[in-house]
N, C-alpha and C positions, 0 to 999 in steps of 0.2 A: 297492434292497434295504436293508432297516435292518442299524445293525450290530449289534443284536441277532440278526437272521435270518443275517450274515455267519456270525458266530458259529457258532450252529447248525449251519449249514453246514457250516465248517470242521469241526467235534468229529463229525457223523455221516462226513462221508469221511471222517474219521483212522480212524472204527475198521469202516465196510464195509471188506469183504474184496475182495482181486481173487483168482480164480482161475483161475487160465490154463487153456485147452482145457478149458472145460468147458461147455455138457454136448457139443462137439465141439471138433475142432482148430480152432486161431485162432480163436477165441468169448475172450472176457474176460470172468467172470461175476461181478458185483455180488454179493456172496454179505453179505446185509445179517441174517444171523443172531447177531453179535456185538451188532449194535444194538439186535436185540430182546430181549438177554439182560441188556442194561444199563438199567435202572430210569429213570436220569436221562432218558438219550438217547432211550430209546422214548417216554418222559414229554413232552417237550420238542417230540419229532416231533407225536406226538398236539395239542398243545397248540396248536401252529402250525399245524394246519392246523382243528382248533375255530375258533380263531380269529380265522382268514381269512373261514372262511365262515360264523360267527356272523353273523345280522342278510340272512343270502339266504334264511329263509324253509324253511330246509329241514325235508321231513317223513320222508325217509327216506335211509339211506346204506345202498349197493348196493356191497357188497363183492363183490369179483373174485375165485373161483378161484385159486389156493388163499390168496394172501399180503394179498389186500385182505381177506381174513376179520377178518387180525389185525389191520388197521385200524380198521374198519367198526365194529364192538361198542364201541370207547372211544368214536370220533369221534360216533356216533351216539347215547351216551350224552352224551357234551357237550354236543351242539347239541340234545337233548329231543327225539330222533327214533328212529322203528322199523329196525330192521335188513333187508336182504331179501339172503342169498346168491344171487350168479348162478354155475352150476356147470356145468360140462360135460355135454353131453347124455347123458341117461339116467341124473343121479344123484337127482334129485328126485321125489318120491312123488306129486303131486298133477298135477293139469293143467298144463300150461306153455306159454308162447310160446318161440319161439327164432330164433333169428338167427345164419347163416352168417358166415364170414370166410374170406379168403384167408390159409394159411400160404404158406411159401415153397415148398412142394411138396404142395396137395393144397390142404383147406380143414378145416374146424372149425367145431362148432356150441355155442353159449353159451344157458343155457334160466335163466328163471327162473318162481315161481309166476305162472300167469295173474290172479292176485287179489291180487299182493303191492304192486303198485302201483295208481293208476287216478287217473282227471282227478283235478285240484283237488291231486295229490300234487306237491310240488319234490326233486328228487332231486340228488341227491352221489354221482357216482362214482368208486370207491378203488379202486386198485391200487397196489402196488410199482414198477412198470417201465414207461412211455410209450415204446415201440421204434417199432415200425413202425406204431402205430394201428389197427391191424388188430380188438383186440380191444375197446378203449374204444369205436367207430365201433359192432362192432354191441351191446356193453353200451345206448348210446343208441339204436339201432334199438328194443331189446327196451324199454326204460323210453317211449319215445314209441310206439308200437303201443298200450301197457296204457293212452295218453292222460293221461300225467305228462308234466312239464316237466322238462328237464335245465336243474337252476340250477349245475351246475359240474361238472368232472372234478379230480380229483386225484391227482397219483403222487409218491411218494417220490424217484423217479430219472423226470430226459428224458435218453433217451440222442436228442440232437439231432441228430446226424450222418444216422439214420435216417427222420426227416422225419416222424414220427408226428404233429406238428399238423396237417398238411397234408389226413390225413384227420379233421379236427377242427374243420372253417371255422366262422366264428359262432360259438362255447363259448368260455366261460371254463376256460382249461386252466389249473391252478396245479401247477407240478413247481416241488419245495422245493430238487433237485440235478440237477443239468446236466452232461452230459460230453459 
């Protein structure tokens, strides 16, 4: 890590928030809407991860329900690339693909348009939180079905403890914070 990145680093943990039991008991929730309200720091996030994946070739960033949204539109604008939300089953108007995952009690389903990607596309995807993998895992299910290539994932936060790479073998995973 440069210490220009150290940096970074250090200034977006000073101002996420932790908030205890939320959204249950004993949960500690990253609550990174201090960082989105600060200019520099959302500035600097965006920029480091343009950055990063300037020069992979990328044709679209696949922002994640709900927080990869507010990624997705700068980064995708940085890097001269289309945006495509992937959204919770049944919010999208048009045809879609979608792809299951395991929660901790049940499962869930992530859709996005069946036309919004397709071969020849390299795709970026965003999210806020790398936890358990669960959701990045079938994000790439959904992006290689429509016959695009995943040229990276990205999150703001790896919460590492939870082993989220692990559903992630082969990819380039880039998390910019670590706990």
């Amino acid at each position: 890590m440069t210490q220009d990145t150290e940096q970074l680093v250090a200034g977006l943990k000073a101002i996420i928030r932790d908030v205890q039991d939320f959204p249950k008991k004993g949960i500690i929730f990253k609550d990174i809407t201090p960082m989105l309200a600060d200019h520099a720091a959302f500035s600097a996030m965006i920029k480091h991860f343009a950055d990063h994946f300037r020069g992979h070739g990328i044709t679209k960033v696949l922002g994640i329900e709900a927080r990869g949204f507010l990624f997705a539109g700068p980064i995708a604008m940085a890097l001269g690339a289309g945006i495509v939300p992937v959204r919770k089953k049944g919010k999208l108007p048009y045809k879609t693909l979608s792809a299951s995952y395991a929660l901790e009690y049940g499962t869930d389903t992530l859709e996005m348009h069946a036309d919004a990607v397709g071969p020849g596309d390299k795709v970026l995807i965003i999210d806020d939180v790398l936890a358990t993998g669960g959701t990045a895992a079938a994000v790439c299910e959904l992006a290689e079905k429509a016959g695009s290539k995943v040229a990276g994932i990205a999150m703001l936060i790896e919460l590492e403890f939870l082993k989220g790479r692990a559903k992630l073998p082969a990819r380039e995973v880039h998390s910019l914070i670590k706990y």
